[in-house]
N, C-alpha and C positions, 0 to 999 in steps of 0.2 A: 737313444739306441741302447739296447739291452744287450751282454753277453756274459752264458754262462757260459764256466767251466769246461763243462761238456764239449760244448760244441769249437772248441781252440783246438781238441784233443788234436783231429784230423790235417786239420792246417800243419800245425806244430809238427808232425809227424814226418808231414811232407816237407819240409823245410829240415827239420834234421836229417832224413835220410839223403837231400839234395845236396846240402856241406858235407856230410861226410864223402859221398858217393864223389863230390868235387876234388879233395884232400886225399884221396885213395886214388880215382884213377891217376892224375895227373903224373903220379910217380912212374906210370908206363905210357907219355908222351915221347917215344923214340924219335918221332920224328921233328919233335919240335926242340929248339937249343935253349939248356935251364939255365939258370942265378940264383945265389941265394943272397937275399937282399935284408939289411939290416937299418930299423928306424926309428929314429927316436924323436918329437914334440916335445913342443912347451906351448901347453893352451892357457889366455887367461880371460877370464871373463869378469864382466862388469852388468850389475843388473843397476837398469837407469829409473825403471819406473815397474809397475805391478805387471806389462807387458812387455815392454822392452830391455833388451839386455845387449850388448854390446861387446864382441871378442875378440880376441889377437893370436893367431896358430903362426909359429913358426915350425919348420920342419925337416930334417938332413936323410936322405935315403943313401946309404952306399951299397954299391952294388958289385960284381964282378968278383964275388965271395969273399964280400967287402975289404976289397982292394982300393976301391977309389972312389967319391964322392959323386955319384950318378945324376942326384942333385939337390936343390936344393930353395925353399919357398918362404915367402912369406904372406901372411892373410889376413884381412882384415872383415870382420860383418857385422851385421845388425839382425838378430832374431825379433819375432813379435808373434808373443802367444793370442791367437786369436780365438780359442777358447781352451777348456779347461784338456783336450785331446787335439788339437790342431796347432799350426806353426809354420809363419811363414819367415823365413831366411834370405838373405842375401849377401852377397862376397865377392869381393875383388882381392885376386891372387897376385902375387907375381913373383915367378920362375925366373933361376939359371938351371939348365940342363945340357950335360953334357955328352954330345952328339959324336957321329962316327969321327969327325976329323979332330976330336980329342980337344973340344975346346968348348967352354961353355955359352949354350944361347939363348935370350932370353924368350920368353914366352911369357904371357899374361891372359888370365881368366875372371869372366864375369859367370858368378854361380849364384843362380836361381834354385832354392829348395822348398817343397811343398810336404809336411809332415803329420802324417796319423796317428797319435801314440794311443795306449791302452794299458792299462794293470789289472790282472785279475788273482785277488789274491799273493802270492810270494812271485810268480810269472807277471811279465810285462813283454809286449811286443811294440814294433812299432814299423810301420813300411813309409820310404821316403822316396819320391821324385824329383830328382835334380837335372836340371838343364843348365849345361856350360857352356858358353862360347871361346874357345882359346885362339887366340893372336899369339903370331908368329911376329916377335918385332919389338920395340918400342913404341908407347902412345897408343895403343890401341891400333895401330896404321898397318895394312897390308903388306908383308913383307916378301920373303922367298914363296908362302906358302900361303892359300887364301882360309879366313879363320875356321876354325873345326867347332860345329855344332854338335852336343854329344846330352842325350838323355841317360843317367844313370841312378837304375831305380833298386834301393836296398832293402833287405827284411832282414828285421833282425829278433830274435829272441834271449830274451834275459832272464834267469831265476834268482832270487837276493836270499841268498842263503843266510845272512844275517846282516845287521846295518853295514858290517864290513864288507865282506864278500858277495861277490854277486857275476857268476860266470852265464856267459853266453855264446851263440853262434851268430852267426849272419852270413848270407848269399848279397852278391852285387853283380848286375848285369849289363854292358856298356850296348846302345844302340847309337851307329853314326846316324842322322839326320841331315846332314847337307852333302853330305859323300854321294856322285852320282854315278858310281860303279857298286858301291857296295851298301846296301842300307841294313843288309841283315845285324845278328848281335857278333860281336865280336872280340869281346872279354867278360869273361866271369871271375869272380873271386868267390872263396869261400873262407871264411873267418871261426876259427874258435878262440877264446879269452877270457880272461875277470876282468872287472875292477876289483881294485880295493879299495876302502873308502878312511882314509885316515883320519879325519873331522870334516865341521861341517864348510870347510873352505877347502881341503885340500885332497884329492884322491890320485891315483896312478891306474893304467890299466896294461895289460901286456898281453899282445896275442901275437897265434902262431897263424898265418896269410897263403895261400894258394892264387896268381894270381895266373890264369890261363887265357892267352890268344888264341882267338878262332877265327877264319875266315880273310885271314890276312898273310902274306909274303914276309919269310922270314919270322915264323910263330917263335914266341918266347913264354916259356913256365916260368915264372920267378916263387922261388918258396922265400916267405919273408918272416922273420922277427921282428917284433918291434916293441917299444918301450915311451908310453905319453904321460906326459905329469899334466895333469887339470887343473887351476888355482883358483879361486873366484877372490876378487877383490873387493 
């Protein structure tokens, strides 16, 4: 598959104009209740073999204008580049999150990802398809609530200003799939940010997060910070 330059222009265009256009209105959601939400990783990766690589994200969100620890993850997966632009992923999570009656509960996810990448020239895109299943509970087992099927498919654009620097955007958009009142979308995010790349084991990125509820009871905007160190071992 061939792509020039040229023809990214249009894409790209539309995808800039979508994040910002996300990151603008949101700030006149009156009728939806906002947070501002603060987050910081620690990711490490391990490459096993020429395709395989192996990682560990922990993760603390506080929230409540970072008042109090909203929650908090741990994750484990297995990547496999299955060629030199594709990648197929997989992950098991597990959540404490805390809920209206101020105590935290857990929840656990199995995450399926399917990924497109591309570099042209100092630009690099890449669009990803993720399917999760989240349990409510321990063990995987049915708990208060039956598990949540959720497709969330991201685009993202990067330009690498030098081996160092390299800032981007990206859109994210949540569709329920076993919800049988609501199938429409029902979260968007839009993302601006860098990395920086400090050598060739270690980099940090920090971006500024829109994340907006649609189509749901009790909408929340959370505008988020956040702060991830990357380590490759």
């Amino acid at each position: 598959m061939q792509f020039k330059i040229k023809n990214i222009f249009p894409f790209l265009k539309r995808l800039l104009l979508f994040v910002v256009t996300t990151l603008i209105s949101c700030y006149n959601c009156s009728a939806q209740q906002k947070d501002f939400e603060g987050i910081f990783s620690i990711n490490l990766e391990k490459k096993i073999s020429r395709s395989f690589s192996i990682g560990v994200l922990q993760q603390n969100a506080f929230n409540q204008n970072l008042n109090e620890l909203g929650y908090w993850f741990l994750e484990a997966g297995l990547d496999y580049r299955l060629t030199r632009n594709f990648t197929l992923s997989g992950a098991y999570r597990y959540m404490e999150r805390r809920n209206r009656g101020n105590f935290y509960h857990t929840r656990q996810l199995l995450i399926g990802d399917f990924t497109y990448s591309k570099s042209v020239k100092r630009f690099s895109f890449s669009m990803r398809a993720r399917f999760q299943n989240m349990y409510y509970g321990d063990l995987l087992e049915t708990d208060y609530r039956a598990p949540k099927l959720y497709n969330r498919d991201r685009f993202t654009l990067r330009y690498k200003i030098n081996y160092y620097l390299a800032p981007y955007i990206s859109t994210e958009i949540f569709f329920p799939l076993n919800n049988p009142v609501n199938k429409s979308m029902n979260q968007v995010r839009g993302t601006i940010g860098f990395f920086y790349q400090f050598n060739e084991r270690f980099k940090t990125e920090i971006y500024y997060q829109v994340q907006q509820q649609l189509n749901v009871k009790n909408k929340y905007t959370y505008y988020v910070l956040s702060l991830n160190l990357y380590y490759k071992l």
